[in-house]
C-alpha positions as CSV (number, residue, x, y, z in Angstrom):
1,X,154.9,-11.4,-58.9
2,X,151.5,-11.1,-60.2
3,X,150.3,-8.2,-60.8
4,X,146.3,-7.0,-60.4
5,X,144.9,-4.0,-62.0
6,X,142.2,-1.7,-59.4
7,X,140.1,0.4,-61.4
8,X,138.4,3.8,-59.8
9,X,135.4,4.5,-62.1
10,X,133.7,8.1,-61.8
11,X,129.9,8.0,-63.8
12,X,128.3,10.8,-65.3
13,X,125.4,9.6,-67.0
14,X,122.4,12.1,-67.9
15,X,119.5,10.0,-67.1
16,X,115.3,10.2,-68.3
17,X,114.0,13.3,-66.4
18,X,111.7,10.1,-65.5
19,X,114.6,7.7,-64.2
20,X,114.3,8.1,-59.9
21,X,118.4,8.4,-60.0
22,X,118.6,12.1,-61.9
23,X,117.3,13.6,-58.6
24,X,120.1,12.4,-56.6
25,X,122.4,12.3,-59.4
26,X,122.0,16.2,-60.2
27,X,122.1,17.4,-56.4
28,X,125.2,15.5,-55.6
29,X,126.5,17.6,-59.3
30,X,125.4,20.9,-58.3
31,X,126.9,20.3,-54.7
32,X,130.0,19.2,-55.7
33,X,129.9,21.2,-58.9
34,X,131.1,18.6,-60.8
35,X,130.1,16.2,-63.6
36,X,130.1,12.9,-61.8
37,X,128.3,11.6,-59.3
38,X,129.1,7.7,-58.7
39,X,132.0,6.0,-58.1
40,X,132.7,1.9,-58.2
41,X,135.2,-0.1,-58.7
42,X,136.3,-2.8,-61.0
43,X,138.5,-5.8,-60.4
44,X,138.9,-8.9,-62.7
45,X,136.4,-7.6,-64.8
46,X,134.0,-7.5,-62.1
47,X,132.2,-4.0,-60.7
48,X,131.8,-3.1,-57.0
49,X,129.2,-0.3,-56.1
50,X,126.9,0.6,-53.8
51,X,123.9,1.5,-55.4
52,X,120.9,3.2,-54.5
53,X,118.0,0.8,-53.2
54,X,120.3,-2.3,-54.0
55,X,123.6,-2.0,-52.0
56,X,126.5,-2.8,-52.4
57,X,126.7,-5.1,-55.6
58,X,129.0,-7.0,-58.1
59,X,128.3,-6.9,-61.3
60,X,129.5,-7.4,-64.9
61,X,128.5,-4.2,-65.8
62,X,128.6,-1.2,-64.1
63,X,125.1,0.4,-63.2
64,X,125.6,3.5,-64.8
65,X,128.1,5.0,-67.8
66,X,131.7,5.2,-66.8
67,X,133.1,8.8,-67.4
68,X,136.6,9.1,-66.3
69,X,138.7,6.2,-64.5
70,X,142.0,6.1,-62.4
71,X,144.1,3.1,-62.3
72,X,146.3,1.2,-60.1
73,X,148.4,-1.6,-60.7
74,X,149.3,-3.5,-57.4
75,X,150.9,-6.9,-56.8
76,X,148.4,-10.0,-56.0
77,X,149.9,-10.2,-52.5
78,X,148.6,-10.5,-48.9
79,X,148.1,-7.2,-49.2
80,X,146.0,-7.0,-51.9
81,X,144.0,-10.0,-50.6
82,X,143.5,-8.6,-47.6
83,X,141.7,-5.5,-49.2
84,X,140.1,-7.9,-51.8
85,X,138.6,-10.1,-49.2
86,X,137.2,-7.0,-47.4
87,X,135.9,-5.9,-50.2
88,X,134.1,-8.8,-51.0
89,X,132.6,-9.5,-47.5
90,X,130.9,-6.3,-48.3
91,X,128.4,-7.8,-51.2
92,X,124.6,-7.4,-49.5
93,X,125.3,-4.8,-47.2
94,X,122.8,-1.7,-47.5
95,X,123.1,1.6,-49.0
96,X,124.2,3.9,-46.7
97,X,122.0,6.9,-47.3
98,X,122.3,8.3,-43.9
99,X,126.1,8.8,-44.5
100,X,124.9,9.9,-48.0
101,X,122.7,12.7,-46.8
102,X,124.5,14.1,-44.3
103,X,127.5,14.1,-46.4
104,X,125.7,17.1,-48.0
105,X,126.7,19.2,-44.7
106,X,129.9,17.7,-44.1
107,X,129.6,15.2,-41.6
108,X,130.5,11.7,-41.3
109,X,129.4,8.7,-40.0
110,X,129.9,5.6,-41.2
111,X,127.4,2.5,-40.5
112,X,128.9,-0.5,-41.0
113,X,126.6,-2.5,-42.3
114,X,126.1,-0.3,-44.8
115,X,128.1,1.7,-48.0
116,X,127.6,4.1,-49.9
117,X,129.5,4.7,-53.4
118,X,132.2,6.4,-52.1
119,X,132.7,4.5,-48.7
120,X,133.3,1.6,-50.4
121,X,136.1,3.0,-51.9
122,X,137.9,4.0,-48.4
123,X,138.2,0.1,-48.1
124,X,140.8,0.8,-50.7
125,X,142.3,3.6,-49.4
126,X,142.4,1.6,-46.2
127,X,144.4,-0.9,-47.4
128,X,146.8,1.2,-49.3
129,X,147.0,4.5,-48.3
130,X,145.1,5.1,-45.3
131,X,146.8,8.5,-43.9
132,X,144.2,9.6,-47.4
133,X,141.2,8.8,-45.2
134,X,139.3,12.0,-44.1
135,X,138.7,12.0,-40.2
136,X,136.0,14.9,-40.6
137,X,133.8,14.0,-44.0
138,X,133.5,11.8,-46.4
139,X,134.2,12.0,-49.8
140,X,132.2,13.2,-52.7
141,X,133.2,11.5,-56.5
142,X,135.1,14.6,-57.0
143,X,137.2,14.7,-53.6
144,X,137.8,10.7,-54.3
145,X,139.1,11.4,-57.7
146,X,141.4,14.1,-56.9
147,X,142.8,12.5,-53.8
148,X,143.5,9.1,-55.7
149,X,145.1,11.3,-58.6
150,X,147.1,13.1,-56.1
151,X,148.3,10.1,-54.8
152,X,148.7,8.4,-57.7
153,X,150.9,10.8,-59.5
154,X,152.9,11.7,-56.0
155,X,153.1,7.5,-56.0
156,X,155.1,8.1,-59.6
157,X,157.7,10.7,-58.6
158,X,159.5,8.4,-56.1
């Protein structure tokens, strides 16, 4: 069967102390005390994100510089449509910066008509491992990359 190659992108970009994004950017850093502060996703070559003033988007090119990515390789199969499709019906939907905000003080809601960068990525985890979904917060770039790395390299020991 065909196979289809999901790519989890983490960005770290240092921006212009006069781009709008390095206020955001560096509190979600210091918060999380990590280096990255975005996370899309890219599928045949295209990106899905959820960025700031835009939504959620698909691009050519990611809207900021990819620092670290994770990779899964899953069969094209009902399965994988059925997360791609839900993916896709998510293009023009708002950014979800209520979700955002309060994810600061660890509490979740979830709108939606509307993403976030990181929400976007539980349609993934929906689809494919959804006992990884947090009932209390949502993720941070940092929690998203060590829970798909966990479960990645768990995934390769059986």
């Amino acid at each position: 069967m065909d196979k289809v190659k999901i790519t989890h992108n983490f960005h770290g970009t240092k921006f212009s102390i006069f781009d709008y994004r390095v206020i955001g950017s560096n509190l979600i850093k210091m918060k999380t005390n990590d280096k990255y502060f975005h996370a899309s996703t890219l599928i045949d070559d295209w990106y899905y994100e959820s960025v700031v003033f835009k939504g959620v988007v698909r691009n050519r090119k990611p809207s900021t510089k990819v620092g670290y990515s994770i990779t899964f390789e899953v069969p094209r199969d009902d399965q994988f449509r059925a997360y791609y499709n839900e993916l896709q019906g998510q293009i023009g939907k708002g950014y979800d910066y209520k979700g955002a905000m309060l994810g600061f003080f660890g509490i979740k809601i979830q709108d939606d008509d509307r993403y976030y960068c990181n929400e976007l990525n539980n349609i993934f985890l929906k689809h494919y491992a959804p006992e990884l979904i947090s009932e209390r917060t949502n993720y941070s770039p940092k929690d998203l990359r060590l829970v798909l790395m966990a479960w990645k390299y768990g995934q390769s020991q059986v």
